[in-house]
Each structure stands twice: as C-alpha cells, then as structure tokens.
C-alpha positions in Angstrom: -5.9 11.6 -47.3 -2.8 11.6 -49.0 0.6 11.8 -46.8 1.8 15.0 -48.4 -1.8 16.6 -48.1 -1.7 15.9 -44.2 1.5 17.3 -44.0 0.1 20.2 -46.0 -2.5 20.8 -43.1 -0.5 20.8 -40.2 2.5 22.7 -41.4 6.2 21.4 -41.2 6.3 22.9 -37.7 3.6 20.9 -37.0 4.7 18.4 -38.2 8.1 18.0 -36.2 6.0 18.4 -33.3 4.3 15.4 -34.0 7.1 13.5 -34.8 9.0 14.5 -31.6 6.5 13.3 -29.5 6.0 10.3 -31.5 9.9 9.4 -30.6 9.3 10.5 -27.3 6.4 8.1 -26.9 8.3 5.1 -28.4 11.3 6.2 -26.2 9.1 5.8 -23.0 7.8 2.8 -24.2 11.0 1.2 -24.9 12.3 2.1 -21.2 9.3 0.9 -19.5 9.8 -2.4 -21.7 13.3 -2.3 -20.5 12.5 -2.0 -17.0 10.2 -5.1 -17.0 12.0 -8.4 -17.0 9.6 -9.5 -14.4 12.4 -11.3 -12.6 12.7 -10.5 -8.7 16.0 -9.8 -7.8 18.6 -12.4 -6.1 20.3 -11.4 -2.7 24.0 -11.2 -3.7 26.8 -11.0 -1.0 30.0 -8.8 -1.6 31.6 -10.6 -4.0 28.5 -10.4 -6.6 27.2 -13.9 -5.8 23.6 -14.9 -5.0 23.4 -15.8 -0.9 22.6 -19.3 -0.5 20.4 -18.9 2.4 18.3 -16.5 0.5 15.0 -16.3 -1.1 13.7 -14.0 -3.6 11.0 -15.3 -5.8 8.0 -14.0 -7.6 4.6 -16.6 -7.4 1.7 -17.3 -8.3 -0.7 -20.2 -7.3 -4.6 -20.7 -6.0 -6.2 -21.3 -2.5 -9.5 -20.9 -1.8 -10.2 -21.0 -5.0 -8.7 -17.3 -5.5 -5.5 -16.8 -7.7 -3.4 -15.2 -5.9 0.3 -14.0 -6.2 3.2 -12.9 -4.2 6.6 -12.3 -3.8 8.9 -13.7 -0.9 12.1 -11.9 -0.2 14.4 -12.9 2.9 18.5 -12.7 3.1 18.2 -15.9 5.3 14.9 -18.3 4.5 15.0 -19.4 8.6 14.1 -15.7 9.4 10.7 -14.9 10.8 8.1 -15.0 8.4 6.3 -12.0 8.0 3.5 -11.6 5.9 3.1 -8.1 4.7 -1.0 -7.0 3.8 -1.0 -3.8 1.9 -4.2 -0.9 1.8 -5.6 0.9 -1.3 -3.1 -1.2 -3.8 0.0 -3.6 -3.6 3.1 -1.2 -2.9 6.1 -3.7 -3.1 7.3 -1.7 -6.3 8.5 0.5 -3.8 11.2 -0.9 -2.3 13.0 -0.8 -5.3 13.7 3.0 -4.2 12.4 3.0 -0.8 14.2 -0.1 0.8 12.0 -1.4 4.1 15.0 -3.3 5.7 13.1 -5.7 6.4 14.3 -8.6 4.4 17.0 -8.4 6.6 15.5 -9.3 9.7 12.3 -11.0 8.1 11.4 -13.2 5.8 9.0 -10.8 4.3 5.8 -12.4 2.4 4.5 -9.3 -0.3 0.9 -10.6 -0.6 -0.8 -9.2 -3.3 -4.6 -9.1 -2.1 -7.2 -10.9 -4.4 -8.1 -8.6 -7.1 -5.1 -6.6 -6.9 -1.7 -6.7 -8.4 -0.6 -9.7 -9.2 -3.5 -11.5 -8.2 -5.8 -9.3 -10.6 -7.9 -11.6 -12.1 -10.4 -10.6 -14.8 -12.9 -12.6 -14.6 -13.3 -12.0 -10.3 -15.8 -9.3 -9.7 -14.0 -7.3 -7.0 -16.8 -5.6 -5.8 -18.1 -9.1 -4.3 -15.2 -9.7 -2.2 -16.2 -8.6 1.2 -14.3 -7.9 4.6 -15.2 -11.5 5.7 -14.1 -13.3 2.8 -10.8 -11.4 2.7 -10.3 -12.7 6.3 -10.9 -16.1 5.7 -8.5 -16.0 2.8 -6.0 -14.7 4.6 -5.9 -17.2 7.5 -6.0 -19.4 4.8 -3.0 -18.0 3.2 -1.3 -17.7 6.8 -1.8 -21.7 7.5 -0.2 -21.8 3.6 2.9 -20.1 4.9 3.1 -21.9 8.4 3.4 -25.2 6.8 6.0 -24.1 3.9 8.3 -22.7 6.1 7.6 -24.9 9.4 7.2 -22.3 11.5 4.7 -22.5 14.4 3.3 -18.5 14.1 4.5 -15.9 11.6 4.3 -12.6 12.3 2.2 -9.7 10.4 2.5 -6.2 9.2 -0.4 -4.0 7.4 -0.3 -0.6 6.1 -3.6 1.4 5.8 -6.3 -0.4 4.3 -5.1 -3.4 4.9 -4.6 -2.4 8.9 -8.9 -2.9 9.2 -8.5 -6.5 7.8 -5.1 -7.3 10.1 -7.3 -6.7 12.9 -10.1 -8.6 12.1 -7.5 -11.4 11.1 -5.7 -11.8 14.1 -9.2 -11.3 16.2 -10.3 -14.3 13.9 -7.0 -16.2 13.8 -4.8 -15.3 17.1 -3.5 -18.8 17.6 -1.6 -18.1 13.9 0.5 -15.3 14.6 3.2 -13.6 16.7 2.4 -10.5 16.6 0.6 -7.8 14.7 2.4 -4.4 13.7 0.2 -2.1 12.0 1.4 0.9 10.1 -0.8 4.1 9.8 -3.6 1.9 11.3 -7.1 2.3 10.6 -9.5 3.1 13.0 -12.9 5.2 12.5 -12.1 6.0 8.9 -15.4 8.2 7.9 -14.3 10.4 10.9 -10.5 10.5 9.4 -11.8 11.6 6.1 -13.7 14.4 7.9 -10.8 15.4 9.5 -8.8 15.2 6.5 -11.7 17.7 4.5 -11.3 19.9 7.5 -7.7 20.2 7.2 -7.5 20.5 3.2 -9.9 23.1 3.3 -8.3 24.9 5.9 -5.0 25.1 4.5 -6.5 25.8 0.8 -8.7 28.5 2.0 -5.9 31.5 1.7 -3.9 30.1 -0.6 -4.8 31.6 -4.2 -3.3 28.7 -6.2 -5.7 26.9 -4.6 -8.9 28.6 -5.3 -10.7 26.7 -8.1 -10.1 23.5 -6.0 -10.9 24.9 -2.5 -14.2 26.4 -4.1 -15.4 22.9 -5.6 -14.6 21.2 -2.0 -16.6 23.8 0.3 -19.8 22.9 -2.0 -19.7 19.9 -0.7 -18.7 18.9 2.7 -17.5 15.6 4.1 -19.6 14.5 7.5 -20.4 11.7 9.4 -23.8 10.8 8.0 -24.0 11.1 4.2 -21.7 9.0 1.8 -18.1 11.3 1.1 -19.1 13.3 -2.0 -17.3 12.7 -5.2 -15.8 15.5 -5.3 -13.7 15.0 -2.1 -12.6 11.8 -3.6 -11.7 13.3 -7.0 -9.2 16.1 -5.1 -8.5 13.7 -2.7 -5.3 12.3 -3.3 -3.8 15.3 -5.2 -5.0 17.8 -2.4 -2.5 15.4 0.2 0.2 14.9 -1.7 0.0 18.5 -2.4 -0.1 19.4 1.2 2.7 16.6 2.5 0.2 14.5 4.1 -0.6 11.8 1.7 1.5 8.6 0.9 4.9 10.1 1.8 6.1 13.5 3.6 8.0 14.2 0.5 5.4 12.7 -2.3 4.0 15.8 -4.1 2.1 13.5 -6.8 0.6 10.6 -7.3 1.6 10.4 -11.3 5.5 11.1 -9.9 5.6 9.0 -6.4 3.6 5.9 -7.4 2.5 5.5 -11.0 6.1 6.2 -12.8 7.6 3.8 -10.2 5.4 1.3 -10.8 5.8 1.0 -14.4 9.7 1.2 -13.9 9.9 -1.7 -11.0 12.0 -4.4 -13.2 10.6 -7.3 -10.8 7.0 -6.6 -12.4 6.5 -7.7 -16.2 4.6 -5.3 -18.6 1.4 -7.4 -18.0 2.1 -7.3 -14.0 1.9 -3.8 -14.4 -0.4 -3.7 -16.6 -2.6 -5.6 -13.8 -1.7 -3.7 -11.4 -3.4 -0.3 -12.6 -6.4 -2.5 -13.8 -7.1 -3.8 -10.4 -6.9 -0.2 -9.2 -8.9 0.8 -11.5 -11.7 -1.4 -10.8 -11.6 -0.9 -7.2 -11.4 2.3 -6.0 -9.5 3.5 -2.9 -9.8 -0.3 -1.8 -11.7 -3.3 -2.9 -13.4 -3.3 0.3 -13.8 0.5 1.0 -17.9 1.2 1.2 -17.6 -1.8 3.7 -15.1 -0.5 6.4 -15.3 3.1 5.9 -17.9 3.1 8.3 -17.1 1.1 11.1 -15.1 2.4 14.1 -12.5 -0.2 15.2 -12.8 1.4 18.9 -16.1 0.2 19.2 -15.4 -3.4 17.3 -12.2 -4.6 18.0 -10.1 -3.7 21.1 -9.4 -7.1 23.4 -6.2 -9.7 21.9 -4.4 -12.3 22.5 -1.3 -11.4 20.5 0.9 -8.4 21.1 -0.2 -5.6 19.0 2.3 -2.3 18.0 1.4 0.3 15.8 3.6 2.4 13.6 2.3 6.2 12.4 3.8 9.3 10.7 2.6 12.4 12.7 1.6 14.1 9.2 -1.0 11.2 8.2 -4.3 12.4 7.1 -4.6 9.7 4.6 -5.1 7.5 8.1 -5.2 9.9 11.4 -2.7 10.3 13.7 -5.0 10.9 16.5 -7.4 8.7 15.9 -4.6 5.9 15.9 -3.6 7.0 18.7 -7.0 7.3 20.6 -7.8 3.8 19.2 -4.5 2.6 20.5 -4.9 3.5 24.1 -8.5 1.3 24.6 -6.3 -2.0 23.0 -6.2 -4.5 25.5 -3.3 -7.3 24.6 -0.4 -9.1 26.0 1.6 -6.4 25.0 1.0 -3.2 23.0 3.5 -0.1 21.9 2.9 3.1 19.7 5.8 4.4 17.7 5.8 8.1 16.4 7.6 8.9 13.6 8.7 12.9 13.7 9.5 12.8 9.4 6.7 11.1 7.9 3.7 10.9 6.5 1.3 7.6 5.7 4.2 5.5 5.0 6.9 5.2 7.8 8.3 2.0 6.6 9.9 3.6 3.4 10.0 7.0 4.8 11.9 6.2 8.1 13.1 2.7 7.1 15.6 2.3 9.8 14.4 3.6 12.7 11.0 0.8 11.8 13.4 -1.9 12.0 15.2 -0.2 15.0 11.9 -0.9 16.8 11.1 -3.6 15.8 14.4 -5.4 16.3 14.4 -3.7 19.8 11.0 -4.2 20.8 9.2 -6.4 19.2 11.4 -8.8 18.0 13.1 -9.1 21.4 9.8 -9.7 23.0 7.5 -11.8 21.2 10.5 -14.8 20.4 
C-alpha cells in the first residue's frame, strides 16, 4: 500500500497522532541512550577532582565458573568492606536517587547475584541455581574480596531475598565475616505473604476503586498449604505499592519507582539494562523463590557466631515486620540489635539513609572493630 493511500485511511488527524508518538518514542529513546554511558561515577572532592583514596569501578569476571559482575564504590579503599546481596533483582540503580551513605563509611561491594543484572548470562538456566549453590558462590566471592583488599573479615548487608541466603552464608561461612546486617529480613515467607493477602484484601474490600481487583483476589486465597495462586502474584506488587507497603513508603508504582530509574541510571549501559530486565524476567520474584518460600528461618537458623542486626520499615508487607521481629528475638549470637524505622517501608536504607548509617556507625561499627 501506497504512502498516500495509508494516509488516506487514517485521516490527517490520524496521522499527526502517529507521528507525535513516533517522536515521542524516538525522544525516549534518545534519553535513555543518553543516560547510559555505562561508566560508574568517580568520587570527586570540592574542588571537582577525583579523590585518590577512592574507588568506583564497574566489573566483571568469573569464579566458580559463574560470570559474575559488580560494582565497588568506597570514598577511601581502606574502609570496611561490605558486600552488599540484594532480593528479587540488583537495586544499585537506586542510589543514583536514593543515596545509601554508605560509601562513606564502607567500601560497599554491589554484587549482582548469578543470573541477575549484570551477571545475566544467557546461556545459565536460572531455574537450576539453587539455595546451596548460591551459598557456596558467595563464600566464594567473600574469600575473592578478603584477599583483594587484605582484609581479615568483611562485613555483609542483604535486603529481602537476599536476607534468606545471608543467613545461610554466615551459618556456612562465620569465620569470613564481621558481622551480618540484614534489612527487611526474611523469615517464614509463605506465612508473610498470607499476611500480606490478608492485609490487601482488607484494605481493598471498601474501597470502590478497588473492586475489580479485590474481587479477583478473594477467589483465590493465599494459605499455608497450597502454592500462592497466580493471581496473588499478578496483583501483587501493584496492590503494595498502591497501598504504601511495597519497595518504598512513598513508591506508588513499580513502572515509576523502579523500571524508569533503571533505564535512566547512567552507570548501566543499554545492554546492562537491557540484562537487567531479562534476568527479571526469567526469574520471577527471585531466582531461588519456590525454594525458600517455604522454609521458616525460626525453625532453621537461629544460633551464630557473628553479631547479627536487623534493619526493618514498620510498613513492610513485602517482608513482615512482625515476623522479623518474632524471628529476631529466638537469634542466639555474640551480639544482636533490631532497628525500627517509623517512615518506611521494605527499603530503609534509601528510605531513611541516615539514620541506617547512624546505627550502624553507632552500633555496629563501634562494636564489631
């Protein structure tokens, strides 16, 4: 079909819609394209240039036979390592608007998991890669880091997901770390999705804008005994951002809080983000979900030899508050601390930044040195 005919068809109104969102396509794509040099950012002092004592980088390499990648980011290199595991998918991208702090008291490791991020690798098939082999890798990784930066033990901080493998990690591998800080830790997660259904449907059930998704949920329930239904996972996510009890206190959406961020962090290159969204894609809520979602951490894991602290927003249904808490008090270790934070949600760290590295500077730091 001729070009005149098809403009013909559509009309001339129809026709500048399609060309305005044809520029508006190409104008999106030429920001995002923009916003991915892929570079990590230097640490630059007041007078613009790069700190000396810094590191920033962006790597890739293999161990274990996994490619794996990662980014390092410190203000001063003799800082504390601390090797940061994330949950459901690498969330560095966010410090570019949520700044941790941390850098400035850590050398913080970003690990990207195997399978996600930047360690996506197409030819791994994620669903093999089980709790145990994640554990293994990551002492592995640990031991990696120990020897680049000569230090003795490093410290570690995980964040949802990745809080059920930094338990079974420093069970495994105690004689390799300081101390373990977990943030919105993990502890019967079948129950906390339960608990999580209960609460969604509660709060949906009298609000009319609601309706259509609060009738889809009710059909199916969420118990202890049967797999979660699909269609609790399909609402999942939307139904606690849209309730203020998802990633962040203040995160209404997914597509606004996580995805658009992601493909405007300028450390990631188009095919880092690009890898990113595939290794979500092919894993789910977590590469290792139908494994832990059924095991209760009280019953598993409660004696250490390290100090162990956990971090939690009182708003967190993503990972409950209670149960956290519950979990918490049966922890036998050296030394232990909970920290409440009154403002947030699943993600204290970028939610309540400072007051994290308040506490950690005050009591964790100062104790475990």
């Amino acid at each position: 079909m001729k070009f005149r005919q098809i403009v013909s068809k559509i009309g001339r109104y129809g026709m500048h819609v399609l060309l305005i969102m044809a520029g508006i396509t190409i104008g999106v794509f030429l920001l995002i394209l923009l916003k991915s040099p892929g570079t990590p950012k230097p640490f630059r002092d007041s007078s613009g240039k790069t700190i000396a004592e810094s590191i920033s980088t962006k790597e890739v390499l293999s161990i274990g036979g996994k490619k794996i990648g990662f980014f390092i980011k410190g203000k001063h290199v003799d800082n504390p390592i601390l090797l940061y595991l994330h949950g459901g998918m690498p969330d560095y991208f966010l410090t570019e608007r949520y700044p941790t702090g941390l850098d400035e008291i850590f050398t913080v490791v970003w690990l990207d998991q195997p399978g996600a991020g930047l360690s996506f690798d197409p030819d791994t098939i994620q669903k093999q890669i089980g709790i145990d082999t994640m554990v293994e890798f990551i002492g592995e990784f640990a031991n990696y880091l120990r020897d680049r930066f000569q230090q003795d033990k490093i410290y570690v901080m995980a964040h949802s997901g990745g809080t059920y493998l930094g338990i079974k990690v420093i069970e495994r591998y105690p004689e390799l770390f300081e101390a373990y800080m977990g943030v919105a830790q993990i502890s019967y997660q079948k129950l906390s999705e339960k608990m999580a259904y209960d609460y969604i449907v509660e709060q949906y059930r009298t609000n009319p804008k609601r309706k259509t998704v609060y009738g889809k949920l009710i059909l199916e329930p969420v118990d202890l005994v049967g797999p979660i239904p699909p269609v609790y996972t399909k609402y999942r996510d939307y139904a606690m951002h849209d309730l203020g009890v998802g990633t962040m206190r203040n995160m209404k959406n997914v597509i606004s809080g996580i995805f658009l961020p992601s493909l405007l962090f300028s450390e990631y290159s188009i095919s880092d983000k690009m890898n990113l969204w595939r290794g979500k894609a092919s894993s789910g809520i977590s590469v290792i979900w139908d494994e832990l979602i059924n095991h209760d951490l009280k019953q598993e894991s409660i004696s250490f030899d390290i100090p162990v602290y956990f971090f939690h927003g009182i708003f967190d249904y993503t990972c409950s508050y209670d149960l956290a808490r519950e979990y918490f008090e049966k922890i036998d270790a050296p030394d232990k601390g909970f920290y409440s934070f009154e403002n947030s949600a699943h993600s204290p760290i970028f939610e309540e930044p400072a007051k994290c590295v308040e506490v950690i500077v005050t009591n964790i730091l100062s104790r475990t040195r």
